[in-house]
C-alpha atoms as a printed R data frame, in Angstrom:
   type eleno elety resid chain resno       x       y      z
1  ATOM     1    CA   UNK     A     1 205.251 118.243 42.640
2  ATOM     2    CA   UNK     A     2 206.034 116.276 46.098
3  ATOM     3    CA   UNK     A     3 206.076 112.326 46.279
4  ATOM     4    CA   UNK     A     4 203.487 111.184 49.256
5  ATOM     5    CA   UNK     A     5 205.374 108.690 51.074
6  ATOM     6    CA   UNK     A     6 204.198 105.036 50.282
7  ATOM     7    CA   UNK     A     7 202.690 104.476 53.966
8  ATOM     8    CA   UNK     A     8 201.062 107.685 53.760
9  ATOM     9    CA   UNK     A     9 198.996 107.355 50.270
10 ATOM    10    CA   UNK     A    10 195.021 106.509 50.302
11 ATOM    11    CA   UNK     A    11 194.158 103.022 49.136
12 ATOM    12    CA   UNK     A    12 192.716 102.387 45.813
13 ATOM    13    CA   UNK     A    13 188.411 102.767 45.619
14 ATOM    14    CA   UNK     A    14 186.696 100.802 43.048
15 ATOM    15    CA   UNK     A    15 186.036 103.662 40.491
16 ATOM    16    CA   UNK     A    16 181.925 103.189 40.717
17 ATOM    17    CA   UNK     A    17 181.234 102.956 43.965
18 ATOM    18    CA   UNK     A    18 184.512 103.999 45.950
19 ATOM    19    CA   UNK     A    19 184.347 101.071 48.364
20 ATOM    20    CA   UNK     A    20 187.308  98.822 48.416
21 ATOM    21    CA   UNK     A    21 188.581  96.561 45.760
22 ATOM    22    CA   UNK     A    22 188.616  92.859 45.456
23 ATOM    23    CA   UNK     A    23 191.885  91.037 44.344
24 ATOM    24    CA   UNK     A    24 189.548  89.375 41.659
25 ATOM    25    CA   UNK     A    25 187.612  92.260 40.487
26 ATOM    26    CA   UNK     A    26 190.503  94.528 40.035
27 ATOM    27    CA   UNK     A    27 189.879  97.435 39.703
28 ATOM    28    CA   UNK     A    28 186.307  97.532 41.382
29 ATOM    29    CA   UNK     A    29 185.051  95.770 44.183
30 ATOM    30    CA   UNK     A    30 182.160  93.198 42.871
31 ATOM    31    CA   UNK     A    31 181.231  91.796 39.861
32 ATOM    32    CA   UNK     A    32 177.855  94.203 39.659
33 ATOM    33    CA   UNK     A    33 180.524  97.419 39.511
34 ATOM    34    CA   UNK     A    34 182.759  95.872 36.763
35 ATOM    35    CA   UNK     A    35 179.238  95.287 34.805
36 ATOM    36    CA   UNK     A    36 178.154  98.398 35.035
37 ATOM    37    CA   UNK     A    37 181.112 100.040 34.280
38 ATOM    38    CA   UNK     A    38 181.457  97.411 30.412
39 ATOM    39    CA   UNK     A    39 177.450  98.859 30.289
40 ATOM    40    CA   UNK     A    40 178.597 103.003 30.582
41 ATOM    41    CA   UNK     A    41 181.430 101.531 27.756
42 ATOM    42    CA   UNK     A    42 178.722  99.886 26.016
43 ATOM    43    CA   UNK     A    43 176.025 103.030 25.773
44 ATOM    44    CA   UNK     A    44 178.471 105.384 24.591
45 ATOM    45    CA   UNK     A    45 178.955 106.741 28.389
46 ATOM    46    CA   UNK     A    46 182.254 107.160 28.150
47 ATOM    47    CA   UNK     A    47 182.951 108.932 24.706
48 ATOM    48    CA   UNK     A    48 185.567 111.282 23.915
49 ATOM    49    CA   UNK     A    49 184.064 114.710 22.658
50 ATOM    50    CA   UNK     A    50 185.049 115.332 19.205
51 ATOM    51    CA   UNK     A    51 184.317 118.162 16.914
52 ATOM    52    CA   UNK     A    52 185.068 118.828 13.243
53 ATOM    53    CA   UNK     A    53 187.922 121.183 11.704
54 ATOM    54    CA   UNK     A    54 187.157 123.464  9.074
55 ATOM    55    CA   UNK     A    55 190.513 121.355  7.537
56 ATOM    56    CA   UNK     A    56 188.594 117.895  7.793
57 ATOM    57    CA   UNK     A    57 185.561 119.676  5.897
58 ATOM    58    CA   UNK     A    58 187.660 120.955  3.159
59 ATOM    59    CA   UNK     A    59 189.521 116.894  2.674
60 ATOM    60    CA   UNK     A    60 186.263 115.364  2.876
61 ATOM    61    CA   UNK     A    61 184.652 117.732  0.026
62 ATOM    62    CA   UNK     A    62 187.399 116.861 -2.208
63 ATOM    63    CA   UNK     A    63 186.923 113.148 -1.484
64 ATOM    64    CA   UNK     A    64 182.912 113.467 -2.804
């Protein structure tokens, strides 16, 4: 994989909207995007997919 030279790599977007960050919002741009990003955290948005083993069905039948 090839290094991009530092002067040559894209500046940062705020991860909602894409428009520039703010120093003080870091790493989105306002207040609103950092509040709706804690909301998608909130809701359940941003969940990692899991699904059941047969292995964990088996433990958790012995457990019962």
């Amino acid at each position: 994989m090839t290094e991009i030279p530092l002067g040559r790599r894209r500046p940062p977007r705020c991860p909602i909207c894409g428009a520039t960050p703010e120093p003080r919002f870091h790493p989105f741009c306002s207040a609103r995007c950092a509040d709706v990003d804690l909301n998608r955290w909130l809701t359940g948005v941003y969940a990692i997919p899991a699904s059941e083993s047969e292995d964990d069905d088996q433990e958790n039948e012995g457990r019962e």
